[in-house]
DOTORSE-56698 format. One line per field, with one value per residue: x, y, z of N, C-alpha, C in turn; residue number from 1; residue in one letter. Coordinates in steps of 0.001 Angstrom, whole numbers. Layout:
% residues N
n.X <- X | ...
n.Y <- Y | ...
n.Z <- Z | ...
ca.X <- X | ...
ca.Y <- Y | ...
ca.Z <- Z | ...
c.X <- X | ...
c.Y <- Y | ...
c.Z <- Z | ...
num <- NUM | ...
residuo <- a | ...
This chain:
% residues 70
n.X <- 849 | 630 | 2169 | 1946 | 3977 | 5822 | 4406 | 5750 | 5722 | 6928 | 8666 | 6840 | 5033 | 6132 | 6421 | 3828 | 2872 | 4590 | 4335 | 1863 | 2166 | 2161 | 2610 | 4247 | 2806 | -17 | -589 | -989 | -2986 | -5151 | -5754 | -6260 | -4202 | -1168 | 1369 | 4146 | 3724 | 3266 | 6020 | 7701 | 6360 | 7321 | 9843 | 9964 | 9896 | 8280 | 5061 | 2729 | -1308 | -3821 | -5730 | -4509 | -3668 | -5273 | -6907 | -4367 | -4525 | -6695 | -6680 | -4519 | -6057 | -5337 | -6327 | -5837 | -3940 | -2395 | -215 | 817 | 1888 | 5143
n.Y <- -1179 | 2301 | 4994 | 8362 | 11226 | 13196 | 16232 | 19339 | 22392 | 24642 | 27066 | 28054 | 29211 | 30929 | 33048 | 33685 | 34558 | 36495 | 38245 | 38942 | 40462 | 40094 | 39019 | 36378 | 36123 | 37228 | 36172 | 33211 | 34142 | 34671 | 32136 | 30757 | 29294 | 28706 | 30984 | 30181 | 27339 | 28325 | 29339 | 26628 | 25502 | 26533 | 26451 | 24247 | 22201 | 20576 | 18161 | 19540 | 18744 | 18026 | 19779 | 22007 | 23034 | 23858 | 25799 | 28197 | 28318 | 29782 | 31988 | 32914 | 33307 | 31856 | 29072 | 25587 | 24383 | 25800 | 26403 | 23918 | 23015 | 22684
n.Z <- 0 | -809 | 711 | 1755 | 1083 | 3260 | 3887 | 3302 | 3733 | 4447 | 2878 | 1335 | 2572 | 4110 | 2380 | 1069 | 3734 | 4252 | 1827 | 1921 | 3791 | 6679 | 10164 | 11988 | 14147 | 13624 | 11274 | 12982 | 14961 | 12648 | 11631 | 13589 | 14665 | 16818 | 17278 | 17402 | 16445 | 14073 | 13102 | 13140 | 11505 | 9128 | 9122 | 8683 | 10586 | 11554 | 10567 | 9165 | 9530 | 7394 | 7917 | 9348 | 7645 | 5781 | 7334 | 7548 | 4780 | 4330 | 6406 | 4515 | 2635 | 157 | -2064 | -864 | -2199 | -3129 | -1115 | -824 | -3272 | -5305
ca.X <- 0 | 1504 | 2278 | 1877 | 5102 | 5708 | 4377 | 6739 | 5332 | 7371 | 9221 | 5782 | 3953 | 6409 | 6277 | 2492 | 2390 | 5313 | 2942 | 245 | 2549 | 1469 | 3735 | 3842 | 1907 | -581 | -949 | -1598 | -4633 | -6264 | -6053 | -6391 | -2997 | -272 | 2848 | 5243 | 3587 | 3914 | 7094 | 8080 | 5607 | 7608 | 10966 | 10131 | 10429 | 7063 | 4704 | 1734 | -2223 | -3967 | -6796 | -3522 | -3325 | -6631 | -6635 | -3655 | -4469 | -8140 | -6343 | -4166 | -6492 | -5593 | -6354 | -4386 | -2841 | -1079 | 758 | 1391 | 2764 | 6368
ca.Y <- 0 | 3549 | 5991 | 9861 | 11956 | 14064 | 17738 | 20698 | 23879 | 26327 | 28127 | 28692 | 29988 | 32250 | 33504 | 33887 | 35347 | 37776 | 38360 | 39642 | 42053 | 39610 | 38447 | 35012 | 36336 | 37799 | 34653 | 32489 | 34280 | 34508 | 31001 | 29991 | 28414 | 29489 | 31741 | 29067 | 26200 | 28716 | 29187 | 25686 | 25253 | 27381 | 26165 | 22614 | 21644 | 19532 | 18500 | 20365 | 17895 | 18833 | 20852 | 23040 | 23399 | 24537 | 26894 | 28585 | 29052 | 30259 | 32701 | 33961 | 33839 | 31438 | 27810 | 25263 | 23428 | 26749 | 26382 | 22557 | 23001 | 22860
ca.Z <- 0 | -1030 | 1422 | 1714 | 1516 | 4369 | 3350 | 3390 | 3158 | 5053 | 2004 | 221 | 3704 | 4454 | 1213 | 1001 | 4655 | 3888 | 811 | 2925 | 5401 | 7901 | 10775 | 12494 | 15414 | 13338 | 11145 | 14151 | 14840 | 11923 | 11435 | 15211 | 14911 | 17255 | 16138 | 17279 | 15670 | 12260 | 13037 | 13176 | 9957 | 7975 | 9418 | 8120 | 11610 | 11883 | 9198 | 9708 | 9389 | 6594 | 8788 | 9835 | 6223 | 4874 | 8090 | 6740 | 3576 | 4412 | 6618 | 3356 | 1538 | -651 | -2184 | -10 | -3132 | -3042 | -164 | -821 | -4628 | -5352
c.X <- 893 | 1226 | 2180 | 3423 | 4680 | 5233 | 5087 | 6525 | 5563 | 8141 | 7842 | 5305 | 4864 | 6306 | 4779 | 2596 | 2977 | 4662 | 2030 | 582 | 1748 | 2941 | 3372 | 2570 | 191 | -1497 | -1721 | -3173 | -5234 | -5819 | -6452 | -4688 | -2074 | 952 | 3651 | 4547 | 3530 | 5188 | 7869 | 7546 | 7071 | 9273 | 11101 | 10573 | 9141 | 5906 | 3162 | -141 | -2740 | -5097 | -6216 | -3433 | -4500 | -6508 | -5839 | -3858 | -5838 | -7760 | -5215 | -4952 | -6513 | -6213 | -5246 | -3621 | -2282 | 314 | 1260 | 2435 | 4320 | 6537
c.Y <- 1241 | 4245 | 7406 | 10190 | 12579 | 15500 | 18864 | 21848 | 25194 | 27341 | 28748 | 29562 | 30925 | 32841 | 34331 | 34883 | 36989 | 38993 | 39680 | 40559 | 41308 | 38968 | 37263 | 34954 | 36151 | 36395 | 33762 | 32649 | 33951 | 33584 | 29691 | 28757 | 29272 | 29952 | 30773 | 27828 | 26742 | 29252 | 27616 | 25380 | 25766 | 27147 | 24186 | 21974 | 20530 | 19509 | 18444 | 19152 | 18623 | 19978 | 22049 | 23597 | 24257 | 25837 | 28106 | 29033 | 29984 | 31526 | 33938 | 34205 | 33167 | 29776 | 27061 | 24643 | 25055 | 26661 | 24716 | 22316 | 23509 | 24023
c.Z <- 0 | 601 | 1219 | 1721 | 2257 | 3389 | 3699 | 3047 | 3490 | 4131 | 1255 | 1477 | 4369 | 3429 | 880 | 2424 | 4701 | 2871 | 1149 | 3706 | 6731 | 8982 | 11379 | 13235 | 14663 | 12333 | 11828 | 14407 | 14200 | 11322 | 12734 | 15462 | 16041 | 16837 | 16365 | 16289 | 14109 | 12128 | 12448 | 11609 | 8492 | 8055 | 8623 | 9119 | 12033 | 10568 | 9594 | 8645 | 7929 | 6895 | 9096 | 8335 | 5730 | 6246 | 7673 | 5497 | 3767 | 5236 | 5559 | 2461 | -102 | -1048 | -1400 | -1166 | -3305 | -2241 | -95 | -2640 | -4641 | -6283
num <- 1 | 2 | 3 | 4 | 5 | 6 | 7 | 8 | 9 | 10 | 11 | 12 | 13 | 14 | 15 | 16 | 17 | 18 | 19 | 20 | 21 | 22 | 23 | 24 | 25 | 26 | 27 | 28 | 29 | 30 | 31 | 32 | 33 | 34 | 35 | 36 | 37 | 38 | 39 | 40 | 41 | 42 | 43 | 44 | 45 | 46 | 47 | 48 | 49 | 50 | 51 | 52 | 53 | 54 | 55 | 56 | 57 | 58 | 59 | 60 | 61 | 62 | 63 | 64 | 65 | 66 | 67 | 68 | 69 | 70
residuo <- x | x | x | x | x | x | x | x | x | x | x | x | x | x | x | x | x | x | x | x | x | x | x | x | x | x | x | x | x | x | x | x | x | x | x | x | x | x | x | x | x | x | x | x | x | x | x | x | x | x | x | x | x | x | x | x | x | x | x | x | x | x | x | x | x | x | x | x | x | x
């Protein structure tokens, strides 16, 4: 049975949040996530569910296959 790759999406989501003139903190909120856990996101230090994902993008604003595309 196949497996999932891990997802890596901290070069696109800083990118997108930088984007926006938004800061980690600020992020966090408006997605109910916390600034460290989008820190870590964006550090490629943990690989974020995909609920953390749509959150995120629904807070930039955008589609999440944004923030998951290479």
């Amino acid at each position: 049975m196949p497996t999932m790759d891990a997802v890596k999406i901290g070069g696109r989501l800083k990118e997108l949040r930088e984007r926006n003139l938004l800061t980690q903190a600020e992020l966090g909120v408006a997605a109910g996530v916390s600034r460290d856990q989008v820190s870590r996101i964006e550090r490629d230090e943990v690989d974020p569910r995909f609920s953390t994902i749509r959150k995120l993008a629904r807070a930039l604003n955008v589609d999440p296959s944004e923030l998951t595309r290479k």
